[in-house]
C-alpha positions in Angstrom: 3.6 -0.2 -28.9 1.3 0.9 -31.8 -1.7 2.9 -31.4 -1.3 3.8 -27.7 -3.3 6.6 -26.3 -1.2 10.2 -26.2 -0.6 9.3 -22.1 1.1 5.8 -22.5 2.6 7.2 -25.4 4.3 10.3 -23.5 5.7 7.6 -20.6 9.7 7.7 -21.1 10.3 6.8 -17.8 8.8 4.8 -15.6 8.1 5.8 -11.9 8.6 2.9 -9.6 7.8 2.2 -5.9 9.3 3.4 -3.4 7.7 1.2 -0.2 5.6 -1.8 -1.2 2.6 -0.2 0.7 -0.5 2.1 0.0 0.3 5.2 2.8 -3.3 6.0 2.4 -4.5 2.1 3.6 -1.9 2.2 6.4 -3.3 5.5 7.9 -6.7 3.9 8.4 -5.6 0.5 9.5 -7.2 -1.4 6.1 -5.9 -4.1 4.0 -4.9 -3.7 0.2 -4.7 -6.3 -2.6 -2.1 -4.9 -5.0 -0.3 -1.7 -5.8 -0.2 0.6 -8.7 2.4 3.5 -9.1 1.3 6.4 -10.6 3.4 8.2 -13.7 2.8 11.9 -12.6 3.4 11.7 -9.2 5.2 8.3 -8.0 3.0 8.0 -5.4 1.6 4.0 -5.1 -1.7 3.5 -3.8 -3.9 0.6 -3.8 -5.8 -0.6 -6.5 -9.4 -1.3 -7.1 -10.1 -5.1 -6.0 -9.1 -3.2 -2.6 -11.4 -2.4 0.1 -10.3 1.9 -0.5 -9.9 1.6 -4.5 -6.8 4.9 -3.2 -5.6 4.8 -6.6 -8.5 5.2 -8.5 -9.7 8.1 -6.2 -6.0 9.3 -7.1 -7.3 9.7 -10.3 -10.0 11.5 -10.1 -8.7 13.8 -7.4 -6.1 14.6 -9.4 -6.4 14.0 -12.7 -2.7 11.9 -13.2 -3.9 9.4 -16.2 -1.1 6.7 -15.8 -0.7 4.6 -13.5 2.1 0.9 -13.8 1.6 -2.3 -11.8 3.8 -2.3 -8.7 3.7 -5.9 -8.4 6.4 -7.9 -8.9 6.8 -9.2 -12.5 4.0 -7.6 -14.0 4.8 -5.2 -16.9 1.8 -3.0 -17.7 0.5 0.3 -17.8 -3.0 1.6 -17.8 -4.2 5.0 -18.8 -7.5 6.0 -16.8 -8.8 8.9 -19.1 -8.9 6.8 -22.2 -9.0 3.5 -20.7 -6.1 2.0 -22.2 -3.7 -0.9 -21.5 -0.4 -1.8 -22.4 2.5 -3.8 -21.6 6.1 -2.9 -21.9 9.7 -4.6 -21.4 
């Protein structure tokens, strides 16, 4: 993975799921669409084609830039800050 962004690039290990849920969308009864994992924290939260968009307010609550897809066979990453993708093995 050539010119990744310094967050991507600092990802050694990958944080996975725990739970395939949100927490967040199961405390207020709602619905999600998929699931990202975030890289600082391991917390997995909801992502934005769902009603809450938990994992983008993650982001900006927290400031965690990385988050991986925490559906089943996709390999990605993205890095909010610098709006970056990338896949891995």
């Amino acid at each position: 993975m050539s010119n990744l962004c310094e967050h991507l690039s600092n990802i050694t290990e990958l944080k996975t799921a725990d739970k395939y849920e949100c927490a967040e969308c199961i405390k207020v009864g709602s619905d999600w669409v998929h699931l990202r994992t975030c890289q600082t924290c391991g917390v997995t939260l909801c992502c934005d084609q769902s009603p809450l968009k938990h994992m983008t307010a993650h982001y900006h609550h927290t400031g965690h830039p990385v988050v991986i897809s925490s559906e089943p066979g996709e390999k990605w990453m993205w890095c909010y800050k610098d709006e970056q993708f990338a896949e891995y093995e």
